[in-house]
C-alpha positions in Angstrom: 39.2 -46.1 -5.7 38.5 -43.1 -3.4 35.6 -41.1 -3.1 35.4 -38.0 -5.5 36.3 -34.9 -4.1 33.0 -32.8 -3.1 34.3 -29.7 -4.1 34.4 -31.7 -7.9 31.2 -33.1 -7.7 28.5 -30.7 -10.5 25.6 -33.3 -10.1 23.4 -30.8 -8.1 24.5 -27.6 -10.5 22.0 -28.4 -12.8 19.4 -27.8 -10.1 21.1 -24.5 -8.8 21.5 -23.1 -12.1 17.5 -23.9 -12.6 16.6 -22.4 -9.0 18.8 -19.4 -9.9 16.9 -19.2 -13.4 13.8 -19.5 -11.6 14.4 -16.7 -9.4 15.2 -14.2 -11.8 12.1 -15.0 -14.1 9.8 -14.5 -10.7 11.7 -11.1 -10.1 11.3 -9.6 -13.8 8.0 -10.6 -13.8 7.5 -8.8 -10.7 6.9 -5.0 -10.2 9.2 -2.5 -9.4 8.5 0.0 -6.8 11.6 2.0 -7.0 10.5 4.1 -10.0 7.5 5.2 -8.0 7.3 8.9 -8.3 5.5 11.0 -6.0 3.2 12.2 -8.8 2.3 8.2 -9.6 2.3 7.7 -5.7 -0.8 10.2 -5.2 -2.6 9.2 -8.1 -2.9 5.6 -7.4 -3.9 6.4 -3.4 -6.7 8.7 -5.0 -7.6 5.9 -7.0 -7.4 3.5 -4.1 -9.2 5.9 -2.0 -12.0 6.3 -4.7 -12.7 2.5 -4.7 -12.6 1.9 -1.2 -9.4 0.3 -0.5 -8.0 2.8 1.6 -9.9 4.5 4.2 -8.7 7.9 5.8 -8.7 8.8 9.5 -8.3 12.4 8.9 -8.1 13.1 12.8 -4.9 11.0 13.2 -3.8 11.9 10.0 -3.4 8.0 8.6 -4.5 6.1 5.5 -5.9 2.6 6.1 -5.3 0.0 3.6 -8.6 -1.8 4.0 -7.4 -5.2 2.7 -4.4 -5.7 5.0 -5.8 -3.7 8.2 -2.2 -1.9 8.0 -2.0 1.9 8.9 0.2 4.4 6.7 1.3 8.5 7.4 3.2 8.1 4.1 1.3 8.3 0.7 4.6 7.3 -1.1 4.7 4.5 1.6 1.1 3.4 0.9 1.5 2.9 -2.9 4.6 1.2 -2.5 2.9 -1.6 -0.1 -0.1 -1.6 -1.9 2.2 -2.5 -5.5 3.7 -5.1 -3.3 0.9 -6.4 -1.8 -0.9 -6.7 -5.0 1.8 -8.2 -6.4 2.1 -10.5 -3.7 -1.9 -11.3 -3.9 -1.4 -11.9 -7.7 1.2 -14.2 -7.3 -0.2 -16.4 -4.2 -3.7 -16.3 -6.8 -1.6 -18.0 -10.0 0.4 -20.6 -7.8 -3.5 -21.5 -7.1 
């Protein structure tokens, strides 16, 4: 007897369909960003700013997200990496 055709073989589907599964559970339980209004945006950097996270360099105009070193002219920008980075910080936390 011949071998079977790979294109016929479903052993490994199983374990894609689980990956796949997987993937979408980690991406609904993470945040979305893309509803981030600019009104939400400022809020969260003046709470940021309040607690110390972000530092401002008012000379150059930036805000410095103190936990990641990393420089932003963009308060929409800022609270977008900040939601992602938290998220992100969450996550790595959990899988601890």
């Amino acid at each position: 007897m011949s071998d079977p055709d790979r294109y016929d073989e479903t052993t490994d589907d199983h374990e894609r369909f689980e990956v796949e599964l997987l993937a979408q559970d980690r991406d609904a339980q993470s945040p979305s960003t893309a509803d981030l209004d600019d009104e939400t945006a400022h809020q969260m950097v003046r709470e940021l700013l309040d607690a110390g996270t972000v530092t401002p360099v008012v000379d150059q105009r930036i805000l410095i997200h103190e936990p990641s070193g990393t420089a932003f002219k963009s308060i929409q920008q800022l609270a977008v990496f900040h939601e992602g980075w938290t998220a992100a910080h969450d996550a790595d936390e959990a899988s601890e």
